[in-house]
RODO-2510 file (C-alpha; in nm, 4 decimals, decimal comma):
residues 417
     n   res          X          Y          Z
     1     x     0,0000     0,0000     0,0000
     2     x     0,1461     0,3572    -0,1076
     3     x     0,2495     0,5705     0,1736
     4     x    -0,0240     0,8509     0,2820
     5     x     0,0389     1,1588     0,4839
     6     x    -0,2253     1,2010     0,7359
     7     x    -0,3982     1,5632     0,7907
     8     x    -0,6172     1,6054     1,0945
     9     x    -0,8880     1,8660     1,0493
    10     x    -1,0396     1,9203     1,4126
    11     x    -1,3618     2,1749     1,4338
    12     x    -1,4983     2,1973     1,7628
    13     x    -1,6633     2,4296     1,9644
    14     x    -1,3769     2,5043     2,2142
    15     x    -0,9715     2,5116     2,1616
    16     x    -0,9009     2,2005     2,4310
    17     x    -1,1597     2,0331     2,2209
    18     x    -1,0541     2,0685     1,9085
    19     x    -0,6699     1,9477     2,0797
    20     x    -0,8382     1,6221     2,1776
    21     x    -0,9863     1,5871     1,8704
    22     x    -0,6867     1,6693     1,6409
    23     x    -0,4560     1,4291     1,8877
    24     x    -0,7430     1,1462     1,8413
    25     x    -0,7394     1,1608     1,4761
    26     x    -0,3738     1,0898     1,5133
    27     x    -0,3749     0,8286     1,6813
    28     x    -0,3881     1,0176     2,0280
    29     x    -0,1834     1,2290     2,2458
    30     x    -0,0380     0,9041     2,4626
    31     x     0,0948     0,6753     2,1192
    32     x     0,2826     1,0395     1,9713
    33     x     0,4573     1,1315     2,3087
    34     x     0,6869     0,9119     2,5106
    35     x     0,6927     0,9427     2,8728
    36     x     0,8421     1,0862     3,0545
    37     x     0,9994     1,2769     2,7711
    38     x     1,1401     1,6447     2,7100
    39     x     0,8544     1,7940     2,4629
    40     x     0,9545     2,1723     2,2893
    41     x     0,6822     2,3656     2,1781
    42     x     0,7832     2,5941     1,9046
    43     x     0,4860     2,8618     1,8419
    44     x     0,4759     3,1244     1,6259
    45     x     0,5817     3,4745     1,8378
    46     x     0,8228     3,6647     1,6002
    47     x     0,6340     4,0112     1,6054
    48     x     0,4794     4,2426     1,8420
    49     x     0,1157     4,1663     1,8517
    50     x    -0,1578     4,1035     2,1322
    51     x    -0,4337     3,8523     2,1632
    52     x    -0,6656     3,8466     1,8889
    53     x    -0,4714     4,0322     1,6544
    54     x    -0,3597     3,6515     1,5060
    55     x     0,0008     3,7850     1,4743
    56     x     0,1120     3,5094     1,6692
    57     x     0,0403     3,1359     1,7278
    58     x    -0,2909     3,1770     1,9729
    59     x    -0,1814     3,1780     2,3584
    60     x    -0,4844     2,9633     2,4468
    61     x    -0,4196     2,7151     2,1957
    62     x    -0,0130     2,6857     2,3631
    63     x    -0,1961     2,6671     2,7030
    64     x    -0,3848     2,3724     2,5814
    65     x    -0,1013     2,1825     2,4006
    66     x     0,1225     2,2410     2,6563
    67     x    -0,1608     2,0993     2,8900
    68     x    -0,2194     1,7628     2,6524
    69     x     0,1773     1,6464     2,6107
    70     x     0,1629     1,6448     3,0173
    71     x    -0,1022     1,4507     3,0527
    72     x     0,0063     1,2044     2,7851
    73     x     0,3222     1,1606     3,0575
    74     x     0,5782     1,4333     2,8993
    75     x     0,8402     1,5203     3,2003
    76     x     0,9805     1,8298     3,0815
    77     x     0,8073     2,0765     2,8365
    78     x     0,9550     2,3818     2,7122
    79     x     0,8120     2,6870     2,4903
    80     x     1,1305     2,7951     2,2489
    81     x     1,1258     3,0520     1,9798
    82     x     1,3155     3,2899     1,8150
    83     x     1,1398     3,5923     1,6657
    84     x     1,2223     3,7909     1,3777
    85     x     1,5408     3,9869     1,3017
    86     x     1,5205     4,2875     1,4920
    87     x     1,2636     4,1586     1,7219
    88     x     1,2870     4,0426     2,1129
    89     x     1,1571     3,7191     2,1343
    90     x     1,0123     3,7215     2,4760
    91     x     0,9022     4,0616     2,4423
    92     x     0,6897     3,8714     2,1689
    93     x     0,5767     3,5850     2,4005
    94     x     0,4780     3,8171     2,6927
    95     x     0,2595     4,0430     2,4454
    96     x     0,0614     3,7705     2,2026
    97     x     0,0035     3,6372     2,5850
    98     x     0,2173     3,2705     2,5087
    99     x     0,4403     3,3344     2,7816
   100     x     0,1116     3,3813     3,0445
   101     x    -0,0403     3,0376     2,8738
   102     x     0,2674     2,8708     2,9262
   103     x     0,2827     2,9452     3,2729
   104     x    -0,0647     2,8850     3,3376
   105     x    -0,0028     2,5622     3,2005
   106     x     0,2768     2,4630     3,3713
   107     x     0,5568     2,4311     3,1230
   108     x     0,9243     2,4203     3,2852
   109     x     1,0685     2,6415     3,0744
   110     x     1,0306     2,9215     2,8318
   111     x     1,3461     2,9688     2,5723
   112     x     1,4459     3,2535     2,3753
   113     x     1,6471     3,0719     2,1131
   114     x     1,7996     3,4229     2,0168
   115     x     1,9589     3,4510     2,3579
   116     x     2,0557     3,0442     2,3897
   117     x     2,4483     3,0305     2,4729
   118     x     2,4708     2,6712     2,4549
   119     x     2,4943     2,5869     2,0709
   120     x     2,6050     2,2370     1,8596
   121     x     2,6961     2,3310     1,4840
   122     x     2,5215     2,0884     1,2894
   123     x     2,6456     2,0063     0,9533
   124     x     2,3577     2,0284     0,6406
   125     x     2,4313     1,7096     0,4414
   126     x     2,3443     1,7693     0,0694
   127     x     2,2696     2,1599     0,1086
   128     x     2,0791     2,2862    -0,1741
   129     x     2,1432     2,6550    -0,0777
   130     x     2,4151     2,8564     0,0440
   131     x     2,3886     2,7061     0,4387
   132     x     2,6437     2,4327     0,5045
   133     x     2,6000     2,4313     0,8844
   134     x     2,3794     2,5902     1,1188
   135     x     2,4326     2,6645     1,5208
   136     x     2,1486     2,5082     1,7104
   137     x     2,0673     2,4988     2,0737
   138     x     2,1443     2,1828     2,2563
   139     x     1,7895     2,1439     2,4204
   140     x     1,6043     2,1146     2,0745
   141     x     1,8431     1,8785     1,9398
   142     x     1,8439     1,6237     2,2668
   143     x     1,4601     1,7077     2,3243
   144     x     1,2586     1,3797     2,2468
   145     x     0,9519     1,5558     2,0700
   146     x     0,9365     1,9068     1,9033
   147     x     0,5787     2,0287     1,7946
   148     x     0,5796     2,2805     1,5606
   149     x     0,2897     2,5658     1,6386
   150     x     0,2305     2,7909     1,3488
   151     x    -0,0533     3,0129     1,2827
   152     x    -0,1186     2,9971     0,9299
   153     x    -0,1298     3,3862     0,7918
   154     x    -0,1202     3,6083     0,5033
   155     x     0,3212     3,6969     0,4876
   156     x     0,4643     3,9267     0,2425
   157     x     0,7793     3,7601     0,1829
   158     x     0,6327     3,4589     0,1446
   159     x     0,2979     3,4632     0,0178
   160     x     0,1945     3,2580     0,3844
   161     x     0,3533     3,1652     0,6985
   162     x     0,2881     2,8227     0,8331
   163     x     0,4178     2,4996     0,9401
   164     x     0,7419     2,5010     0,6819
   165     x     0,8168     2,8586     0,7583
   166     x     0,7467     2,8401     1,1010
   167     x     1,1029     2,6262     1,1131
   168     x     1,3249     2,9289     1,0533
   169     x     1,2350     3,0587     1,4431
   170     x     1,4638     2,7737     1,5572
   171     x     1,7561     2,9718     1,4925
   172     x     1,9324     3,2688     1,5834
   173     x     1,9732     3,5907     1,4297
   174     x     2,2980     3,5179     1,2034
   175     x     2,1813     3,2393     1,0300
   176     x     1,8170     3,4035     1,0102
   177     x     2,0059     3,6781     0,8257
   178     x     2,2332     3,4501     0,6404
   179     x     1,8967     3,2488     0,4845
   180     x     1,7704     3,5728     0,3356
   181     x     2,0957     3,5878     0,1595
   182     x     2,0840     3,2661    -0,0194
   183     x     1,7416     3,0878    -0,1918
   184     x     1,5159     3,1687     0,1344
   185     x     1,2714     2,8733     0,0761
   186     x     1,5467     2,6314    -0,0267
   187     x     1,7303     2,7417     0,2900
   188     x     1,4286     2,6896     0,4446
   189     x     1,4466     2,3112     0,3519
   190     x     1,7906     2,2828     0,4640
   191     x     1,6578     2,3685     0,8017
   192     x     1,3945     2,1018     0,8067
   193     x     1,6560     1,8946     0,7101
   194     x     1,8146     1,8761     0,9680
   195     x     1,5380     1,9810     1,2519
   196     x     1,2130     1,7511     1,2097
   197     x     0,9141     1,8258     1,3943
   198     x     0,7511     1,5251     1,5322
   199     x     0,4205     1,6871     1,4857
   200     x     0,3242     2,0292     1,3761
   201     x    -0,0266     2,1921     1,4901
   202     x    -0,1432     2,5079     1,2974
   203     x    -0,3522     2,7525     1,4352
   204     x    -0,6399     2,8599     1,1520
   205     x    -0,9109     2,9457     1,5015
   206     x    -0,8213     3,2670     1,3798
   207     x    -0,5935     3,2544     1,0945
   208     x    -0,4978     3,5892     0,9305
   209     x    -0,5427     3,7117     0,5890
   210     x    -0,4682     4,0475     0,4558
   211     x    -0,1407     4,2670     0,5300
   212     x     0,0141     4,0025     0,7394
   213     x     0,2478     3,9887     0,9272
   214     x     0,3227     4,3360     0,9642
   215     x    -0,0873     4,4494     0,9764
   216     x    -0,2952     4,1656     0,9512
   217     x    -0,7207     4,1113     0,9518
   218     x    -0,8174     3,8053     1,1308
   219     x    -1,0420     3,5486     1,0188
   220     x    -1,3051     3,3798     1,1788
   221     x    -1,1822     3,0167     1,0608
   222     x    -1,2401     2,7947     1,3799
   223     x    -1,0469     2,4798     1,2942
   224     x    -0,6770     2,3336     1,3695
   225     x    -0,4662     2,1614     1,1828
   226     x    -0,2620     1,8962     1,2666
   227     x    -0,0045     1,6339     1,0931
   228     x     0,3001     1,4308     1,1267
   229     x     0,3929     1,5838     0,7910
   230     x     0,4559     1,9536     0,7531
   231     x     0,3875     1,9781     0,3977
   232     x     0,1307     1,8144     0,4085
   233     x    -0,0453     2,0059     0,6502
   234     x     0,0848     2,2944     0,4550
   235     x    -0,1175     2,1911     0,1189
   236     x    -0,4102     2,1068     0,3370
   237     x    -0,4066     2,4511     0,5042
   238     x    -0,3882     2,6144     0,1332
   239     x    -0,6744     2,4076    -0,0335
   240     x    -0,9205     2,5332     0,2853
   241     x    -0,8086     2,8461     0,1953
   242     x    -0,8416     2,8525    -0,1766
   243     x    -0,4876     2,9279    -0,2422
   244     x    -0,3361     2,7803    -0,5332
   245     x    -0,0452     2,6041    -0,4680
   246     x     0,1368     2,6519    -0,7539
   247     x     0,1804     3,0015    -0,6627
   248     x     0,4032     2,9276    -0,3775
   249     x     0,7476     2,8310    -0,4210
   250     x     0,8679     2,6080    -0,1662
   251     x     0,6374     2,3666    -0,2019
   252     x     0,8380     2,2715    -0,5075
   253     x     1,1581     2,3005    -0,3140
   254     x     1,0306     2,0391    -0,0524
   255     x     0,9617     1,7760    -0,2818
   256     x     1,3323     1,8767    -0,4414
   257     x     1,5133     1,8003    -0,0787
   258     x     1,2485     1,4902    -0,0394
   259     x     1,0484     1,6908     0,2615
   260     x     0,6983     1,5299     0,3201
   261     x     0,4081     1,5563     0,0560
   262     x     0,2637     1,7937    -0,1084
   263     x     0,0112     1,6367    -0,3468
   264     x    -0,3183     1,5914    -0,2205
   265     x    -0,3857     1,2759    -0,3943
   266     x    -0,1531     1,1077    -0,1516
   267     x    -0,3048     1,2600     0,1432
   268     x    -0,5795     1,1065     0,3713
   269     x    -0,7594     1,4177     0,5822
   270     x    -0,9069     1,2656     0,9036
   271     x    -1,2106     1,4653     1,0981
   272     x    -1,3483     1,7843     0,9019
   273     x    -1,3255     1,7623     0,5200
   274     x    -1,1935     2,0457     0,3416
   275     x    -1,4910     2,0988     0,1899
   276     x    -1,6763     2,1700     0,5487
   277     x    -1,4177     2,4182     0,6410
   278     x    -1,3295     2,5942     0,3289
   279     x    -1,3787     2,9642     0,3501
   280     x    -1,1892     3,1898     0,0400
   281     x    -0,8848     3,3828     0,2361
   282     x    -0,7599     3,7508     0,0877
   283     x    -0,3728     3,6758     0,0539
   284     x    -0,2925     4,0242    -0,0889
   285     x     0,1031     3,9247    -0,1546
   286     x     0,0531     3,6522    -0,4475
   287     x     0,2426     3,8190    -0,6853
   288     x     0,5158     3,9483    -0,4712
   289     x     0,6660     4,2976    -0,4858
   290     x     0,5174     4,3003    -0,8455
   291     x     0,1987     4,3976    -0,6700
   292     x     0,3173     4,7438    -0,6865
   293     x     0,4297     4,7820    -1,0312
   294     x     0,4532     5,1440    -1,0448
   295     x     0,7734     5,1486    -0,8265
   296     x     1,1194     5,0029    -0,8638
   297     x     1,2211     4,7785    -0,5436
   298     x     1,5454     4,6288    -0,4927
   299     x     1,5570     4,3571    -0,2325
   300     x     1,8110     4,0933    -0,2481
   301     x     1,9424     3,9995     0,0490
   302     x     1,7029     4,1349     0,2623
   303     x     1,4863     4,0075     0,5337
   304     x     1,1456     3,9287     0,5880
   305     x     1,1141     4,1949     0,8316
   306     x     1,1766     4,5021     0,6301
   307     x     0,9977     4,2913     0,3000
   308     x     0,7099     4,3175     0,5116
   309     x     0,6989     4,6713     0,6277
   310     x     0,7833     4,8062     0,2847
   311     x     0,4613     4,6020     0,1443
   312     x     0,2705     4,6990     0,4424
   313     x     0,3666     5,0716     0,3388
   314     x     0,2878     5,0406    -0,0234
   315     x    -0,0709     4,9855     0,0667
   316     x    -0,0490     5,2763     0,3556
   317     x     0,0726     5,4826     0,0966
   318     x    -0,2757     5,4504    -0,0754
   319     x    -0,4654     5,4676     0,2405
   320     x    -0,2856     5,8508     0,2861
   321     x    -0,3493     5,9335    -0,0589
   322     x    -0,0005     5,9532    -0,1351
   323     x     0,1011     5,6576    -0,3402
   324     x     0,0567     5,8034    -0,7221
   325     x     0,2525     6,1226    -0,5888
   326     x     0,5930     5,9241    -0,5053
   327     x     0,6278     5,6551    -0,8215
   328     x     0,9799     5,8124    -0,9099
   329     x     1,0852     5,6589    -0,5689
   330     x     1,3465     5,3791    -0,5888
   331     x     1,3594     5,1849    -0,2819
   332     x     1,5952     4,9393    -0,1685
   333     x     1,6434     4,6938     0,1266
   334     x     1,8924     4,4336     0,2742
   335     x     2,2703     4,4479     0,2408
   336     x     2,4370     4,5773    -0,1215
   337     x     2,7668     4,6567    -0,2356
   338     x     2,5892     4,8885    -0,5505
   339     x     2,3201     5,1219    -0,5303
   340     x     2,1048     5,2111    -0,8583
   341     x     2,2214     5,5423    -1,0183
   342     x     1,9549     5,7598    -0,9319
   343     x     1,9227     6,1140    -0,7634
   344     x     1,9525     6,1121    -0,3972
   345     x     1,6136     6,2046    -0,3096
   346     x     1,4722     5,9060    -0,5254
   347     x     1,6417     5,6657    -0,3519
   348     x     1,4857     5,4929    -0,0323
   349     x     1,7503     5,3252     0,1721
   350     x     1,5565     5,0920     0,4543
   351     x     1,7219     5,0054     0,7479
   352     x     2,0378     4,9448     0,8790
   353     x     2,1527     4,6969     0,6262
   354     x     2,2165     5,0076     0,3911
   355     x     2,4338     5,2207     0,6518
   356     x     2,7357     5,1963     0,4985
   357     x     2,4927     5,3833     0,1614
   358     x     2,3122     5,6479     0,3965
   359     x     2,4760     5,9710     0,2600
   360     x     2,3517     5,8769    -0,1049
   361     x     1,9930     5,8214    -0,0353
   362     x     1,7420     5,8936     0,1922
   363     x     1,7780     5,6776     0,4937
   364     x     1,5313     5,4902     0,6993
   365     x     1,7529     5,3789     0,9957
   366     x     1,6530     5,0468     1,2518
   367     x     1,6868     4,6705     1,2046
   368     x     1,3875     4,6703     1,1406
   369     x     1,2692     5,0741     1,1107
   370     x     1,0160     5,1453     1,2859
   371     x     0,6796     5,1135     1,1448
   372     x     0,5928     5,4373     0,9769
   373     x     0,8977     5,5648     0,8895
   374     x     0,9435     5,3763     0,5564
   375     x     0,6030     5,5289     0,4447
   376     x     0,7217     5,9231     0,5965
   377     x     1,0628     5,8956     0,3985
   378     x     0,8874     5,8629     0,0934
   379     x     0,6816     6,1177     0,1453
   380     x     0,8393     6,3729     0,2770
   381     x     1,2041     6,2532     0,1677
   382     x     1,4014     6,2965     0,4508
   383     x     1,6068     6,0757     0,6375
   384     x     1,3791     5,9185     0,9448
   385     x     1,6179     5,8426     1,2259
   386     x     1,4285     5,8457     1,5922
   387     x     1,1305     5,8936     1,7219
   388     x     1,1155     6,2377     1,7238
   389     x     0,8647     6,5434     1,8078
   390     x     0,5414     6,5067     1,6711
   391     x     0,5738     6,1567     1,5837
   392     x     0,2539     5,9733     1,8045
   393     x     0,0293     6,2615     1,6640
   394     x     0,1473     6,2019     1,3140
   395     x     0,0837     5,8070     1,3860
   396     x    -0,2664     5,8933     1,5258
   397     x    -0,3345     6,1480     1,2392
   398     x    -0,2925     5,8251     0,9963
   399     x    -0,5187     5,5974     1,1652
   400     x    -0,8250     5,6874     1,0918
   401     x    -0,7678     5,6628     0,6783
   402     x    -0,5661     5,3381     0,7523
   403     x    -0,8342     5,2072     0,9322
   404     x    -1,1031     5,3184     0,6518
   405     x    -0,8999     5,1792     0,3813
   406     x    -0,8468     4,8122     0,5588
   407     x    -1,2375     4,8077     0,6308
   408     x    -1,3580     4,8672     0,2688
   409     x    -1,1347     4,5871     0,1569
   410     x    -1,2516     4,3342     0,3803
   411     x    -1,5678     4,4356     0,3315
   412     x    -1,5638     4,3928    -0,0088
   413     x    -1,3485     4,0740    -0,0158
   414     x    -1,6176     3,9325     0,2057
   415     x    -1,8501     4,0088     0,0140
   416     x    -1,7028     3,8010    -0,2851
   417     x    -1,6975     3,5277    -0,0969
***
């Protein structure tokens, strides 16, 4: 009999329900975890974002994993992550309210990964990008069981963020930084390569669609995903959402480095069928930076982080009215040794990646700038180096339209539906 992934498609009324459920599709919680084993739960936390705003892996669906492994006889379980470049990690976990589940739940230990002295270089057998090694921290590799706990959302760089992407949070900031500079999905591969999940459990309660990560809409999905197989669960996750797989990359660099499966003719989906759950998700970012056509971008070698505030600012731009009054802007990001030959004020230089180039552009400094001072150095093109004077009432001026803008779009995508 041909191998089958299995997908488990749990939609109850409550989180700890749909957790049984999920874990009982699978086989249950007590034949995946050994006991008296060292489980790591690795959510999503690699931006600022509170409860409900589904930047994050939910806290209450942590709590309630956290709470399952222990009662299926897990000894030791840890919450580990490492957020985004520029970002502090537990900063993250105290404010999406993971760190507060965690406790609640009584997990030993919550990791920054970021901050983790104690690292084993692990060669990358057969690397298909630029990473022949990567530093990892002891605990993950000697842990018996790592879960993988993504929340599935809408990601610039990426087109979505889920269970294969979720991976890169394992390491630190140096090889975070050295995968943008090298095939990013393939990298990407590379990790999972030599890091397997024993299970991965994706958040779509309230998955997010729109201007994720950076400024996401949440959706009222109500299911959660959960496999052995991360692809899999990844091309599950994508037909419920009516996104076309072909128009992601790395699922074609998965089945190149032999990572799970991907075709959904060789997947069995236990519980739900995609059919009951499917509900059309807005994932602005299909066609990448070519979204915004009217501009020139240059963004090799940069990172996820300032991808994702420059596309967030595109579409601010058109909230503020301003984004057919700045098209001669040229606007790079991540590290370059050449700059395009333009006039100083055309050129956008974001974040700190481009210090070395700040007296021939207009510079947006921070690793990762702050939020709306990509958008104010096209506008008003001057360099945006602090938070200066004037700059919460300038935020606050810019809500409202924001806000207006976002609401007529959902409102209209919802309406398509």
């Amino acid at each position: 009999m041909a191998y089958k992934a299995v997908v488990a498609i749990a939609k109850e009324p409550g989180v700890d329900e749909m957790v049984e459920r999920a874990f009982d599709l699978l086989g249950g919680a007590e034949s995946l975890i050994r006991k008296g084993s060292t489980v790591v739960l690795k959510p999503n936390a690699g931006h600022l974002g509170k409860p409900g705003t589904s930047v994050n892996t939910g806290a209450e669906l942590v709590g309630s994993v956290a709470r399952a492994v222990r009662a299926a006889g897990a000894k030791r379980v840890i919450v580990a992550e490492a957020a985004a470049i520029g970002c502090d990690t537990m900063a993250c976990l105290e404010d999406s309210g993971i760190a507060e589940a965690a406790r609640q739940a009584g997990v030993d230990e919550i990791i920054d990964i970021k901050s983790d002295k104690d690292l084993l270089t692990i060669p990358i057998r057969d690397a298909r990008s630029d990473l022949v090694s990567v530093k990892l921290p002891r605990f993950l590799i000697e842990a018996e069981h790592i879960i993988n706990m993504p929340v599935f959302k809408s990601h610039a760089s990426m087109v979505f963020s889920c269970a294969l992407k979720n991976i890169k949070g394992v390491v630190q900031d140096k090889i975070h930084y050295d995968m943008h500079r090298t095939n990013l999905a393939m990298a990407m591969m590379d990790i999972w390569s030599v890091v397997r999940a024993d299970l991965n459990i994706a958040d779509l309660i309230w998955p997010a669609e729109g201007f994720g990560p950076h400024s996401p809409v949440p959706m009222d999905f109500g299911c959660v995903l959960a496999s052995r197989d991360p692809v899999a669960l990844d091309a599950v996750a994508c037909h419920c959402v009516g996104l076309d797989m072909d128009r992601v990359s790395y699922f074609g660099n998965a089945r190149e480095r032999g990572i799970g499966c991907a075709d959904i003719e060789d997947i069995e989906v236990r519980g739900r069928s995609i059919e009951e759950v499917y509900q059309k998700m807005w994932l602005p970012y299909l066609d990448g930076f070519d979204t915004w056509p009217e501009y020139e971008f240059h963004t090799e070698n940069s990172c996820s982080s300032c991808q994702s505030l420059v596309a967030f600012t595109m579409e601010k731009l058109k909230a503020l009215g301003e984004y057919g009054k700045n098209t001669d802007a040229v606007i790079c990001l991540g590290a370059k040794d050449e700059l395009p030959d333009v006039a100083k004020e055309r050129l956008i230089l974001c974040g700190n990646c481009l210090r070395k180039h700040r007296a021939k552009g207009v510079a947006v400094h921070g690793c990762p700038p702050s939020e709306p001072h990509v958008a104010w150095a096209i506008i008003d093109r001057e360099d945006q180096t602090d938070i200066g004077p004037g700059f919460r009432e300038r935020m606050h001026s810019e809500e409202e339209p924001w806000n207006r803008f976002i609401e007529g779009i959902v409102a209209q995508k919802r309406a398509e539906r």
